[in-house]
C-alpha positions in Angstrom: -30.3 -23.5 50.0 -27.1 -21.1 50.2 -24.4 -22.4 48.1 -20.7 -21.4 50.0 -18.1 -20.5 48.2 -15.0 -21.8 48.8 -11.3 -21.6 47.7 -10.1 -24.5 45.6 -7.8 -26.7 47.8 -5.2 -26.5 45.4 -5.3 -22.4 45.8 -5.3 -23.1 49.5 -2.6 -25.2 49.7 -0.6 -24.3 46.9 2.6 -22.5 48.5 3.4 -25.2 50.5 3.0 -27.3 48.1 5.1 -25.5 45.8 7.5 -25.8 47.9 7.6 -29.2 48.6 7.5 -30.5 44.8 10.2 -28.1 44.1 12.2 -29.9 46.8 11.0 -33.0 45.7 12.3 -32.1 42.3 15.5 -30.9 43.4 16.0 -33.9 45.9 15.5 -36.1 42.2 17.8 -34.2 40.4 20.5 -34.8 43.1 20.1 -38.5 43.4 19.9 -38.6 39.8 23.1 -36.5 39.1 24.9 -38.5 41.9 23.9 -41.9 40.6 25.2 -40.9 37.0 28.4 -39.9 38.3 29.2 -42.1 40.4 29.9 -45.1 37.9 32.5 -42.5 36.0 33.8 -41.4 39.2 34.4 -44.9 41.0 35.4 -46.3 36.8 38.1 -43.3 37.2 39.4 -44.3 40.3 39.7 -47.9 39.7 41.9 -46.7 36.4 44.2 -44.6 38.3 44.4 -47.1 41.0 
């Protein structure tokens, strides 16, 4: 019996994978920034209003 060598999938399929976490990540640390702020911002505006 032959055994087949093959390239991990993660090898395989890591640059587009790469990519999409590190959009993932960045899409995260958007929502993440934009929810923090946004209680200071709206706070701010309802002070100067």
């Amino acid at each position: 019996m032959e055994l087949r060598t093959r390239d991990p999938a993660a090898q395989h399929y890591a640059p587009a994978d790469l990519l999409q976490g590190i959009l993932l990540v960045s899409s995260f640390g958007f929502w993440a920034v934009m929810l923090g702020l946004m209680p200071a911002l709206l706070f701010r505006v309802w002070l100067a209003a």
